[in-house]
C-alpha positions in Angstrom: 4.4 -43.7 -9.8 2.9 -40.1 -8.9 -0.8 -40.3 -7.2 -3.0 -37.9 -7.5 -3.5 -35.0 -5.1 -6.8 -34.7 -2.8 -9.3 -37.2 -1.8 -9.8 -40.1 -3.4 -13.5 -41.0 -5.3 -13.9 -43.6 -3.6 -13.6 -41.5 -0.1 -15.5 -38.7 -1.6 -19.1 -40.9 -2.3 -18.3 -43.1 1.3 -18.5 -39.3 2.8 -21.6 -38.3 0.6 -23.3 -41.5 1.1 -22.9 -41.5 5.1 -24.4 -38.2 5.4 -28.0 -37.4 6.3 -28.9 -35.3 3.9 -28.3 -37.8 0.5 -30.0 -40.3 3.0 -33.4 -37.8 2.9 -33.2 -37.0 -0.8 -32.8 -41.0 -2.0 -36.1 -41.8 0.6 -38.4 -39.0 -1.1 -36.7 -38.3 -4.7 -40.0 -38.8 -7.2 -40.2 -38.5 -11.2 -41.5 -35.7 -11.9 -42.2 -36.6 -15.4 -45.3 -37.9 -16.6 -44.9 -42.1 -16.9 -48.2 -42.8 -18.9 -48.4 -42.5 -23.2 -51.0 -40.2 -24.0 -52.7 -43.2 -25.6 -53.8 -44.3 -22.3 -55.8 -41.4 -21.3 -59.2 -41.9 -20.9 -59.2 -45.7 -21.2 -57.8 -46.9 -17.9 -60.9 -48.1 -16.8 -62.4 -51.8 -17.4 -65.7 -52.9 -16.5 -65.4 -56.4 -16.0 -62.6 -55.7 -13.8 -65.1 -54.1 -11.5 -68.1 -56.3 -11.4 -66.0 -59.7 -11.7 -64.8 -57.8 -8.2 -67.8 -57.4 -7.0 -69.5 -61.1 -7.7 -66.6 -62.5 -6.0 -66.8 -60.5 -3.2 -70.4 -61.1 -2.6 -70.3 -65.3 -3.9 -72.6 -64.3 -6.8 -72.8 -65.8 -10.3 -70.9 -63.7 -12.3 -72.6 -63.2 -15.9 -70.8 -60.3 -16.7 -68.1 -62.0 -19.0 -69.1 -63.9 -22.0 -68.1 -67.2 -21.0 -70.1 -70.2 -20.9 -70.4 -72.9 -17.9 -70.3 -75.6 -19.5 -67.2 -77.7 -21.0 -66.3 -77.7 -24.3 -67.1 -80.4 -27.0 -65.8 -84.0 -26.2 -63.9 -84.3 -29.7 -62.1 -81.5 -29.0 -60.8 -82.2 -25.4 -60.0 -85.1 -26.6 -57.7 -83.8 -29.5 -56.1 -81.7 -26.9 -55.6 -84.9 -24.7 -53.9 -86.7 -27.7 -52.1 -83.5 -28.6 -50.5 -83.6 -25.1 -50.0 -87.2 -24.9 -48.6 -88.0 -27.8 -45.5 -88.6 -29.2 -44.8 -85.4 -31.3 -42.5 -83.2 -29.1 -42.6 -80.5 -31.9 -46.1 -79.7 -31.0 -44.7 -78.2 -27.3 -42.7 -75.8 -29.6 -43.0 -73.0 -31.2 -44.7 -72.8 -34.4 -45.5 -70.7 -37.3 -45.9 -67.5 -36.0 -48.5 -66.3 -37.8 -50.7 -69.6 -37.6 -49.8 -73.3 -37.5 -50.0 -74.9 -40.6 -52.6 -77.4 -40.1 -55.1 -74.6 -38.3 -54.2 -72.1 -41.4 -54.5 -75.0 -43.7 -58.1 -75.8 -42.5 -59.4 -72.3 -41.9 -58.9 -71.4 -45.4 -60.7 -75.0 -46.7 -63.7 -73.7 -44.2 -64.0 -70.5 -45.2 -63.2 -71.2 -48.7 -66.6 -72.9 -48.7 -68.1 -70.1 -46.8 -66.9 -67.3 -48.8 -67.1 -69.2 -52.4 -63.6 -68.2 -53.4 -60.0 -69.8 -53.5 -57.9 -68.9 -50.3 -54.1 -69.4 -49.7 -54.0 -70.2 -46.0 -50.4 -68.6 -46.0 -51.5 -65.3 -47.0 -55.5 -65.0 -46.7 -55.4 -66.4 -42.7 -53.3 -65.5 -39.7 -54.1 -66.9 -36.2 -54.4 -64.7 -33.0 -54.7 -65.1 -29.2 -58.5 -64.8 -29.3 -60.4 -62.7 -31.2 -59.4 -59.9 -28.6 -55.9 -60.2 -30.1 -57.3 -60.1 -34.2 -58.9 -56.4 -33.1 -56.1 -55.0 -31.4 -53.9 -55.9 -34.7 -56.9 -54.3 -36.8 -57.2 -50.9 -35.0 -53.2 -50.5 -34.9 -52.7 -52.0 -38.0 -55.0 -50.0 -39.9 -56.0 -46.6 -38.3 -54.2 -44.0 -38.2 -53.7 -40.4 -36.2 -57.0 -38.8 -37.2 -59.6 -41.3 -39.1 -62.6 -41.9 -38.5 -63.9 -45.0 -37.2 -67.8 -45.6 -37.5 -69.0 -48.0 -34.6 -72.2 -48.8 -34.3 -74.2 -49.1 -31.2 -74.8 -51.3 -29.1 -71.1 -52.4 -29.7 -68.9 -54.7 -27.8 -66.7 -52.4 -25.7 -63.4 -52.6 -26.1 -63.7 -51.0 -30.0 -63.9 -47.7 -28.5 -60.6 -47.7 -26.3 -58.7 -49.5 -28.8 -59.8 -47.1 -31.6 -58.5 -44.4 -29.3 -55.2 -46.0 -28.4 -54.7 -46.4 -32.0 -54.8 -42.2 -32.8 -58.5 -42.8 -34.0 -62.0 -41.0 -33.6 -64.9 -43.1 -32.5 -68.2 -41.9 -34.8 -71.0 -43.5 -33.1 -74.2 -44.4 -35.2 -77.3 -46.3 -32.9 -79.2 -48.8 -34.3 -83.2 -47.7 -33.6 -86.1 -49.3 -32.3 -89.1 -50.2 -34.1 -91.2 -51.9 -31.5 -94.4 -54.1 -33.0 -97.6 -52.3 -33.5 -99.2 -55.5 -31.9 -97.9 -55.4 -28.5 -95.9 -58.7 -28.8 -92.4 -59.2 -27.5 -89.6 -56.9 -29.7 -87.1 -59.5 -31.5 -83.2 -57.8 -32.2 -84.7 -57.5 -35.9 -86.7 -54.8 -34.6 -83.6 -52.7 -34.3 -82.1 -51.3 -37.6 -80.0 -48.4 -38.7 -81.8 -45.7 -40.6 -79.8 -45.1 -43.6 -79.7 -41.7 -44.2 -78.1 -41.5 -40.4 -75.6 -44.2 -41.7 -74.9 -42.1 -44.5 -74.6 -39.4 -42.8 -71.4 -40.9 -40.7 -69.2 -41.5 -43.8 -66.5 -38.4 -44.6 -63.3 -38.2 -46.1 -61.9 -38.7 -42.8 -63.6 -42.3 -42.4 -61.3 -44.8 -42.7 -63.2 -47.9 -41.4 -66.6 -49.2 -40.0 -66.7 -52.0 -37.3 -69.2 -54.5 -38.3 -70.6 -57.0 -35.5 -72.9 -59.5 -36.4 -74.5 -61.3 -35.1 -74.3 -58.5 -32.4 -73.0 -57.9 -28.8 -74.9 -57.5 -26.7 -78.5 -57.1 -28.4 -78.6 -60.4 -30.6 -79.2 -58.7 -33.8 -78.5 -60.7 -36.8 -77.9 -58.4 -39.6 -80.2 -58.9 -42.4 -78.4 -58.7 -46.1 -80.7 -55.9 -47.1 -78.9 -54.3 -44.0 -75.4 -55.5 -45.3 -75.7 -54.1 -48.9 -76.2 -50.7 -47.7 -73.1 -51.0 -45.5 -71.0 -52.5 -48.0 -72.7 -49.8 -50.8 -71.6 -47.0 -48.5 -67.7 -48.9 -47.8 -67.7 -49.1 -51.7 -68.8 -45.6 -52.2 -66.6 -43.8 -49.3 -63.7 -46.6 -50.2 -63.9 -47.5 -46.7 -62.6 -50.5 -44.9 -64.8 -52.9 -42.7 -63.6 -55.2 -39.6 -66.2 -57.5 -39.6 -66.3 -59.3 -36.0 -68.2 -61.9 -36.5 -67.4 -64.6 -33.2 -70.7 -65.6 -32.8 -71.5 -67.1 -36.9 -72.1 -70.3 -35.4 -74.9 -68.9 -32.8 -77.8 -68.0 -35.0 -81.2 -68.9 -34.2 -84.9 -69.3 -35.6 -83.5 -70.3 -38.7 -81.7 -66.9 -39.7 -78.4 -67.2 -42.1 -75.5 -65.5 -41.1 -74.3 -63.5 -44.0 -70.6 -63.0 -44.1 -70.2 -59.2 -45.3 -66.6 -59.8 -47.1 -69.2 -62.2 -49.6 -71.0 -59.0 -51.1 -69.5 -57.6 -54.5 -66.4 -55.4 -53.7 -66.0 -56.1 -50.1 -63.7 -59.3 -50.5 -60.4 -56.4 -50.8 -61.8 -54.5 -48.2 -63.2 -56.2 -45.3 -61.1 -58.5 -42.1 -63.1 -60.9 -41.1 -62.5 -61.7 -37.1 -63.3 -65.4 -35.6 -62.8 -66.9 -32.3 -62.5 -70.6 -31.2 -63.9 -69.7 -27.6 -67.5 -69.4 -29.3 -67.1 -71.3 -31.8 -66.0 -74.5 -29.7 -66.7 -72.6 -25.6 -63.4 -73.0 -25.4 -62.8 -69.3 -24.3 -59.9 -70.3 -22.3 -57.7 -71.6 -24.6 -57.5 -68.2 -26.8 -57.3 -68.9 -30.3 -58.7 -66.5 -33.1 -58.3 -65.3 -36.4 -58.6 -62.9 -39.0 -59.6 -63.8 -42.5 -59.1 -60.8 -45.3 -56.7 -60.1 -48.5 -53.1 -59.9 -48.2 -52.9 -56.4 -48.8 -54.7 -56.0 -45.5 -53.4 -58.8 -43.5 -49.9 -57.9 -44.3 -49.7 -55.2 -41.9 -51.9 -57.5 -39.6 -48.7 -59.8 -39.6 -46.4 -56.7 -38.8 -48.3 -55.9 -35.4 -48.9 -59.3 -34.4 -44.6 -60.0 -35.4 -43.7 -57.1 -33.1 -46.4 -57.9 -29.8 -47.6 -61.2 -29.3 -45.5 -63.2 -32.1 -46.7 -66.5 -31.0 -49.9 -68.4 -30.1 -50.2 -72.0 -27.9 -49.1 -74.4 -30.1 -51.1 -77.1 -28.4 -54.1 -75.4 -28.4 -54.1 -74.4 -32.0 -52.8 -77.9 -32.8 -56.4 -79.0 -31.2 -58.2 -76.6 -33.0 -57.3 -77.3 -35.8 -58.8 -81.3 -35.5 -61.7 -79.9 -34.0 -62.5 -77.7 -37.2 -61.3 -80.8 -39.7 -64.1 -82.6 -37.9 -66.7 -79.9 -38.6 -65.4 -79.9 -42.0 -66.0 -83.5 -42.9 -69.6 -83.4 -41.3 -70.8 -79.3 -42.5 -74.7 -79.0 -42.7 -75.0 -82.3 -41.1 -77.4 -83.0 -37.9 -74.2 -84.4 -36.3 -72.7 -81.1 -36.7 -71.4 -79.3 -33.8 -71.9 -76.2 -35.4 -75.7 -77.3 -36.0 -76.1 -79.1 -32.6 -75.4 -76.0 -30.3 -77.4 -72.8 -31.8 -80.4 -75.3 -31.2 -79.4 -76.3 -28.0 -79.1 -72.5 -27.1 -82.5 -71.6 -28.5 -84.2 -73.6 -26.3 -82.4 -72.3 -23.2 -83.3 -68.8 -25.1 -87.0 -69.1 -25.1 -87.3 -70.1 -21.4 -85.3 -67.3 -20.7 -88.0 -65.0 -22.2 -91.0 -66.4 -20.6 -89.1 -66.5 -17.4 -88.2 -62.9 -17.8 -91.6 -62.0 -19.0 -93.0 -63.8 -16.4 -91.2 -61.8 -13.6 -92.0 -58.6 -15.5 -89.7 -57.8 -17.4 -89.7 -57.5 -21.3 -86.8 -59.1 -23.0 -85.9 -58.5 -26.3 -86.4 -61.7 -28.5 -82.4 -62.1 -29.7 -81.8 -63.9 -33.2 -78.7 -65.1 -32.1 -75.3 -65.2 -29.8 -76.1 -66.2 -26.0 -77.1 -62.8 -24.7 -80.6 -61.3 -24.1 -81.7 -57.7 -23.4 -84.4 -56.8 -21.0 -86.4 -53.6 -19.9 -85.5 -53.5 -16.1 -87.5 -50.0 -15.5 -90.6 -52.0 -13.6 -87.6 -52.6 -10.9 -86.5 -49.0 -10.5 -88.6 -48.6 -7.0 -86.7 -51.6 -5.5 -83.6 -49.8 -5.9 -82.4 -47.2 -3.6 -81.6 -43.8 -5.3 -78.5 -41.8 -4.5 -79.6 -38.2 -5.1 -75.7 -37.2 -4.9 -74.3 -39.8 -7.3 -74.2 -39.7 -11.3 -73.8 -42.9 -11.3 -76.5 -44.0 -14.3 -79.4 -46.4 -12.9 -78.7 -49.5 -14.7 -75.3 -49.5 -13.2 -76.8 -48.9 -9.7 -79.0 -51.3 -10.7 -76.6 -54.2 -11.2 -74.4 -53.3 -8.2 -77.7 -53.9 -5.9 -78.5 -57.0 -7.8 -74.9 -58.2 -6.9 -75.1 -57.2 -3.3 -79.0 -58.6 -2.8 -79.7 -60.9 -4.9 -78.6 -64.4 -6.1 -77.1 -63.3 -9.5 -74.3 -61.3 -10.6 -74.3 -59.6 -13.2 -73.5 -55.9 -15.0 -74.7 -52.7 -16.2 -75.3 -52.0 -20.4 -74.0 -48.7 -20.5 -71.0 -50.7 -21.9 -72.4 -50.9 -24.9 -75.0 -48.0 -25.1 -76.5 -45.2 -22.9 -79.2 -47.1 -20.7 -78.7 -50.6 -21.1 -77.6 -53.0 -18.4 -75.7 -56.9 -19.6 -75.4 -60.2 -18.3 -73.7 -63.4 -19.4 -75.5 -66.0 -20.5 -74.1 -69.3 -18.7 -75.2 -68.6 -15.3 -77.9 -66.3 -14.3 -78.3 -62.8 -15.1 -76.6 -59.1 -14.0 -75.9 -55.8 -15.4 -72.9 -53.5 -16.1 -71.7 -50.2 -17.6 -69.6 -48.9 -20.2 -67.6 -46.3 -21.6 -70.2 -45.0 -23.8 -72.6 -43.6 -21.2 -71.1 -40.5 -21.2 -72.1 -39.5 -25.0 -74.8 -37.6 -23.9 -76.4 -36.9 -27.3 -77.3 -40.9 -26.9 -79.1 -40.3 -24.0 -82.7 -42.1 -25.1 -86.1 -40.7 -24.1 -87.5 -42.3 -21.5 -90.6 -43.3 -23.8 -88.0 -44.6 -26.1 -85.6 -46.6 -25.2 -86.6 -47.5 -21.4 -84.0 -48.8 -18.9 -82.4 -52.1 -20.4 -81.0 -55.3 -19.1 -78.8 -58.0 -21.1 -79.0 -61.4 -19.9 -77.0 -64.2 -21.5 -78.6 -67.8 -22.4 -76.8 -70.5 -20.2 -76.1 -74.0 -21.8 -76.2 -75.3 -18.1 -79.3 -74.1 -16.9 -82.6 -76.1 -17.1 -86.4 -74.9 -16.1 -86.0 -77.4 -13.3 -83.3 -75.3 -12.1 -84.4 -71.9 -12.4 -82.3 -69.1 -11.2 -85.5 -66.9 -11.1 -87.7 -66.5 -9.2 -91.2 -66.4 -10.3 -92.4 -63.4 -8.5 -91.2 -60.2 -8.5 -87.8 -59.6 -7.0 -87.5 -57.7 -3.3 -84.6 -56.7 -1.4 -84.6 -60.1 0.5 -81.2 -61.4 -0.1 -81.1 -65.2 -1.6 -78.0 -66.5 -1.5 -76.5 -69.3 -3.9 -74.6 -72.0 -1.8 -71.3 -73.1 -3.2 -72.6 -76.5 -3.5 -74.8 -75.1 -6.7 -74.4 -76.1 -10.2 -75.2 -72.4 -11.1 -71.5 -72.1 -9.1 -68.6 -72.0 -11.4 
């Protein structure tokens, strides 16, 4: 058998391997090709991870994230105890991917009632991880490279970034103030759109508005006067909505949630997004769901087939018996559903004198667990940084954070000049995305310096996590022995 002439391979790469020079290049050879998608540009950055950073660093109550401190419901613990006790192996298996059965099955008798029209729970409902999950299958599922996506502010902030990672353009309409001629408290109510501004947002190019109400951060319950002109201008423009509407269970004073996709010719064009973290504060467990037409939600199914798949089939397995429950006893005292809004109104109103008292001036919310307050009497007690950008309510909840006993973080999230807390624990600030439209810069005379605080379940006037005079720079810190600790 002839051999070939000349070194062998394998002699060849021992040679080139034992030699200094490959031994350099393999220790600094680099990509030199760019790693990140385009669609990541510009939305790598994440408030929460910040200032949930920064309360543990400093043992503060973190109310930046909209989770409560207290447990969920007994009823449904308890069907998440029998769901993982009993005897139904199945249950620790997958399940319908786009919802199982008997959550699908129920959702669609709920909001069948709701709505006042048949639903087929195959078709008309698909189930999500969270409500986080429903909106990233809405923006991709729906927007395209180039339309127009109306947003209105104050919005919850990941619509912008996901809009944008979706090929979409962000059009940014504010809801206004119109504070009382007789000096009393401003309510969320006081802040509407002015409809030739909202009219002015819709083109050719506008291929959905995001609807959020009852709204994050500012408590605004949209009124159906407010709704018909949205849905007369969707009609009009033959534009869809994605109606997020987490907190219909967290309504206050007596208000009615109006569901949007109930107004004549929105039905065909509208998703309605859900969440069983505020519906039940279960946030943990991560189970939502959108509600629309097929002819929508069939291209919700085709994201949701090709990312996630799958949700817990546990959790949506308790879920489901939670919301059967709820079904049997709807507009009843017994009522979860009716039980915590009033629970959370009265932990509301303290909030407000306590702010008041302190000297602040919350605005009155009509419903979800947050609160807005004007924080400009506090601008003295916080050092200024004649070198940094940085805007003041996001200075001003880093200080809070680092001096005092809460934690919280800064509004620009949500709109320019507005600072946000949580609330289940306290109060705190943070910032958002949306400072940086500088065209929604407010006058000083009309929109002062704001700060969102959320309503905690947890926290009683005996246990005040204010104090009641003015706050210095005296640090007072929470032990972690306190029930304001989570």
């Amino acid at each position: 058998m002839l051999r070939r002439a000349g070194p062998s391979l394998r002699h060849f790469l021992l040679e080139r391997n034992s030699s200094a020079g490959h031994s350099s290049y393999s220790r600094e050879a680099k990509m030199s090709r760019p790693v990140q998608a385009r669609r990541l540009e510009g939305i790598d950055k994440n408030i929460w991870v910040e200032f949930v950073k920064l309360a543990a660093t400093y043992s503060k109550v973190n109310l930046g994230q909209g989770f409560p401190d207290f447990p969920a419901p007994d009823f449904l613990r308890e069907a998440l105890t029998r769901t993982l006790s009993g005897g139904n192996h199945m249950l620790h298996q997958y399940t319908r991917a786009f919802g199982h059965p008997p959550l699908v099955k129920v959702l669609a008798q709920f909001f069948e009632k709701l709505l006042g029209r048949d639903l087929d729970p195959m078709t008309n409902v698909m189930v999500t991880v969270g409500a986080y999950q429903a909106l990233f299958c809405c923006f991709q599922a729906l927007v395209d490279e180039g339309d127009e996506v109306i947003i209105i502010e104050p919005f919850f902030d990941c619509y912008e970034p996901m809009v944008k990672m979706a090929g979409g353009t962000p059009v940014f309409v504010p809801l206004r103030p119109n504070p009382p001629k007789d000096g009393k408290l401003m309510s969320s109510a006081d802040w509407q759109l002015d409809p030739a501004e909202l009219a002015s947002k819709f083109s050719e190019r506008t291929k959905a508005i995001v609807l959020n109400s009852p709204n994050n951060p500012l408590g605004k319950v949209f009124s159906r006067g407010e709704l018909e002109l949205i849905a007369e201008l969707c009609v009009k423009h033959d534009v869809l909505c994605i109606s997020d509407e987490v907190y219909e269970w967290l309504v206050f004073d007596g208000k009615q949630h109006t569901r949007i996709a109930s107004l004549q010719g929105m039905w065909e064009r509208t998703v309605i997004i859900g969440s069983a973290g505020k519906t039940f504060s279960a946030t943990g467990w991560k189970v939502g769901w959108v509600v629309g037409p097929d002819r929508l939600l069939q291209h919700l199914r085709t994201v949701h087939q090709n990312s996630v798949y799958h949700c817990a089939t546990i959790a949506q397995e308790a879920v489901a018996q939670g919301f059967q429950r709820e079904l049997m006893l709807y507009g009843k005292p017994e009522s979860y559903f009716v039980q915590l809004p009033k629970e959370l109104q009265q932990k509301r109103d303290w909030l407000v004198q306590s702010l008041d008292g302190v000297g602040m001036k919350p605005i009155i919310p009509e419903g979800t667990y947050f609160l807005v307050a004007d924080i400009s009497p506090f601008k003295s007690d916080v050092p200024d940084d004649p070198n940094s950008d940085e805007p003041y309510d996001s200075r001003f909840a880093k200080w809070m954070v680092k001096n005092k006993v809460k934690g919280s973080g800064p509004s620009c999230s949500f709109y320019p000049g507005w600072v946000c807390a949580h609330p289940s624990s306290g109060w705190g600030t943070w910032s958002s995305p949306t400072l940086g439209h500088s065209r929604l810069q407010p006058a000083p005379e009309q929109h002062p310096q704001l700060h969102m605080l959320p309503l905690p379940r947890a926290l009683l006037p005996s246990r005040s996590p204010l104090s009641t005079a003015r706050p210095t720079r005296t640090t007072t810190p929470i032990s972690s022995g306190s029930a304001l600790q989570r």
